[in-house]
C-alpha atoms as one frame of an Amber mdcrd trajectory, in Angstrom:
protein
  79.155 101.412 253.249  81.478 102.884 250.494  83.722 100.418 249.350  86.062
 100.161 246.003  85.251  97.105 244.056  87.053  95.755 241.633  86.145  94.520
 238.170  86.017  90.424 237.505  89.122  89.502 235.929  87.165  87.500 233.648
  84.959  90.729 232.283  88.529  92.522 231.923  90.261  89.717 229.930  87.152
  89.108 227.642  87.550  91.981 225.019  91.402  90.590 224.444  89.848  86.788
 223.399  87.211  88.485 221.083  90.371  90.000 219.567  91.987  86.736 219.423
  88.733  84.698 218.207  88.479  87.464 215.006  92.086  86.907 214.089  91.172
  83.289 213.737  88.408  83.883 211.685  90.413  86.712 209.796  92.740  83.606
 209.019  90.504  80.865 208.056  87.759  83.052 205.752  90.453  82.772 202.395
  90.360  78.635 202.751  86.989  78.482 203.444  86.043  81.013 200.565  88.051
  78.593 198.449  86.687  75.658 199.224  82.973  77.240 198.718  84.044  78.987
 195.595  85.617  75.428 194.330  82.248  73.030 195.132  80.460  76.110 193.555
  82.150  75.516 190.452  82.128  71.514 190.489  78.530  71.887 191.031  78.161
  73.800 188.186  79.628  71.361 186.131  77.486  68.674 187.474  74.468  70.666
 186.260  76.094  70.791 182.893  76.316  67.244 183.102  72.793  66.440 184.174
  71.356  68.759 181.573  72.988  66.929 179.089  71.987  63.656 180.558  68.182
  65.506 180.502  67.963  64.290 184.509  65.871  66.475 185.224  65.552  65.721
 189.074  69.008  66.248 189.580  69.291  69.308 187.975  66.740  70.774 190.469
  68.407  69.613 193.194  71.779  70.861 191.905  70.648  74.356 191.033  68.957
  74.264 194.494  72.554  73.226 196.299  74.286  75.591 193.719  72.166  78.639
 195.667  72.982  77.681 198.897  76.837  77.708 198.526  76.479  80.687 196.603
  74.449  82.011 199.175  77.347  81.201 201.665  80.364  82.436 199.548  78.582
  86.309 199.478  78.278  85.932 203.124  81.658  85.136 203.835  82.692  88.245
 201.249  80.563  90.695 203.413  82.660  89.548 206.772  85.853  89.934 204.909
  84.916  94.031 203.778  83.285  94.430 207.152
């Protein structure tokens, strides 16, 4: 039997939310590339600090922390020139 079937609304209507769900993104990326950017540069000063303290154990852990949001703040600048 040849009969005309119709697409799921749902599979129709999906593209238009992806659209939707990027132009929240698209809006939230500057605040949370701020915030990163700002903790990057408070932790920096906290490693300034614990070098000059000569804590040597938190200056590990600091420059270990200091990679990670650094790590996060190029990502987020490779979704913004995408």
């Amino acid at each position: 039997m040849n009969q005309n079937k119709m697409t799921a609304p749902v599979r129709t209507h999906r593209d238009g939310q992806k659209a939707e769900h990027w132009k929240l993104l698209i809006s939230i990326l500057p605040l949370l590339r701020a915030a990163v950017k700002t903790a990057a540069v408070t932790l920096g000063l906290y490693i300034l600090a614990a070098v000059a303290a000569l804590d040597l154990p938190a200056v590990l852990l600091a420059v270990l922390l200091e990679n990670a949001l650094l790590g996060a703040y190029f990502a987020l600048e490779e979704v913004r020139t995408w």
